[in-house]
C-alpha positions, 0 to 999 in steps of 0.5 A: 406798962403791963397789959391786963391779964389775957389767955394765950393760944397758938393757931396752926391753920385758918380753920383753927383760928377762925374756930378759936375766934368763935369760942373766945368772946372779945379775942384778938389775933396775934401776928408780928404784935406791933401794933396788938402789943403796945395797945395792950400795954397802954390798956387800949386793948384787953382781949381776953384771949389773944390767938397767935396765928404767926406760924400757920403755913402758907400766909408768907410770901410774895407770887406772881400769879396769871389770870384772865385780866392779867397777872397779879401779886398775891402777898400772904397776910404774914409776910413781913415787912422787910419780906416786903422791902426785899421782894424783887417782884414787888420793886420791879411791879408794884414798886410803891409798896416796897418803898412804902415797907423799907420807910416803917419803923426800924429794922426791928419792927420790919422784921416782925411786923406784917402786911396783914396786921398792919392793914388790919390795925388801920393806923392812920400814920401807917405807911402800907394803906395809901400805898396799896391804894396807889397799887390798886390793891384788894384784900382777902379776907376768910371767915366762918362764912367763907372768903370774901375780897374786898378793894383797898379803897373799901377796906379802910373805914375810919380811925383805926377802923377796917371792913373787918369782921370781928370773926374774919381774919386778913389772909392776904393782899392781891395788886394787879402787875403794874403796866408798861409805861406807869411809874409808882413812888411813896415819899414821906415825912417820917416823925423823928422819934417813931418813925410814923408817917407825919404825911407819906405820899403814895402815887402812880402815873402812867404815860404814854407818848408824852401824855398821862393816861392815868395818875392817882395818889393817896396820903398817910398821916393827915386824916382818919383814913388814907386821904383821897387825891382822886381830884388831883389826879383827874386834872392831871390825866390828859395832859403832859403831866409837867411840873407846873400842871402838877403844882396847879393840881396838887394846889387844889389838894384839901384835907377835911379834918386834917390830924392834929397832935403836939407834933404837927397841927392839922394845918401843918399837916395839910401843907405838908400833904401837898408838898409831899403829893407833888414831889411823889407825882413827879417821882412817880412821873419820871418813873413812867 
């Protein structure tokens, strides 16, 4: 499989790639590749230039940052996903998205692969997108008009589809400092030759004496986008969040449209999400 023939150009700063973008029509950014590549090589993309923005300075890397309304994660667009999995400061704050980088891929895709490209990708069996939904994350992007942020909820439009513009580029992700009392977990059912999530599971619960004051969970792999438990969580805030309540929510859990391929029908794939919803649940739960 070859890509279609393309121009190659190196970015060495946002401004540089963001004029770059501006004077090569139908132009792809270029970050780790693991998800521009292999499209190119199927011919499912053919960017008539691809601009590499892999080493501009000051997209790498995990910070913790205070703020009036509390301390946040700041994540570079370019840090990569075993960069992800090892950051001590996610494990202990946002623990969902370090479980959630450690389950991509092989080690060879984990260290090339990036946060920013593959928020950006949108890949409905990525494992990053539920999981920065459970964190509360948002996304920052920067264009020629300037920066804008934009929640993870709003982010992902559809297959393969972001709130992207064809001139902005993903600079980073901010996840607020998850709080005493709230547990994170991301499970998941991995295909056995590439790795993508069949169904992955991403929650957080938080607890306080005895009772669940919050919960949310959300799922890779069974539709378009990261499917929404919004409605399994609200039954399961205000009680004690026990196994049985957790069952009799999570049994409510409905996929529209569910994903099919030769692997797993979308029924298959619907019954997976709710066993994978309550095991990261409850996971989640006894992290509290």
């Amino acid at each position: 499989m070859y890509p279609a023939k393309f121009d190659y150009v190196r970015a060495h700063s946002i401004e540089e790639a963001l004029q770059l973008l501006s004077q090569h029509e139908d132009a792809k950014l270029l970050a780790g590749g693991h998800s521009l590549i292999p499209m190119m090589k199927l011919r499912l993309a053919q960017p008539t230039t691809v601009i590499d923005i892999g080493r501009i300075d000051g997209l790498r890397g995990v910070r913790r940052i205070s703020g009036d309304d509390g301390d946040t994660l700041q994540i570079g667009a370019l840090t990569t996903h075993a960069e992800l999995a090892a950051s001590a400061e996610l494990r202990e704050h946002a623990p969902v998205i370090a479980e959630a980088a450690a389950a991509i891929g092989d080690a060879q895709v984990r260290h090339r692969g990036t946060i920013g490209g593959n928020i950006a990708h949108a890949d409905p069996a990525s494992d990053l997108p539920a999981a920065l939904l459970a964190a509360g994350a948002t996304v920052h992007l920067q264009g020629p008009s300037g920066t804008r942020t934009v929640p993870a909820s709003a982010f992902f439009v559809d297959l393969l589809t972001t709130d992207l513009g064809m001139d902005e580029l993903v600079t980073g992700v901010e996840v607020p400092v998850r709080g005493e009392g709230t547990g994170q977990a991301y499970l998941k059912f991995e295909h056995p030759a590439s790795g993508y999530a069949v169904v992955g599971a991403a929650a957080a619960v938080s607890m306080r004496g005895g009772e669940c004051t919050a919960a949310s969970i959300y799922l890779n792999g069974v539709c378009a986008t990261p499917l929404d438990g919004s409605a399994v969580a609200a039954k399961i805030a205000g009680t004690a969040a026990d196994d049985a309540t957790i069952n009799a929510a999570v049994a409510a859990l409905t996929a529209e449209d569910p994903l099919a391929d030769v692997y797993a029908s979308g029924e298959y794939r619907a019954h997976l999400a709710k066993v994978y919803a309550k095991r990261a649940l409850k996971a989640a739960r006894d992290r509290a």
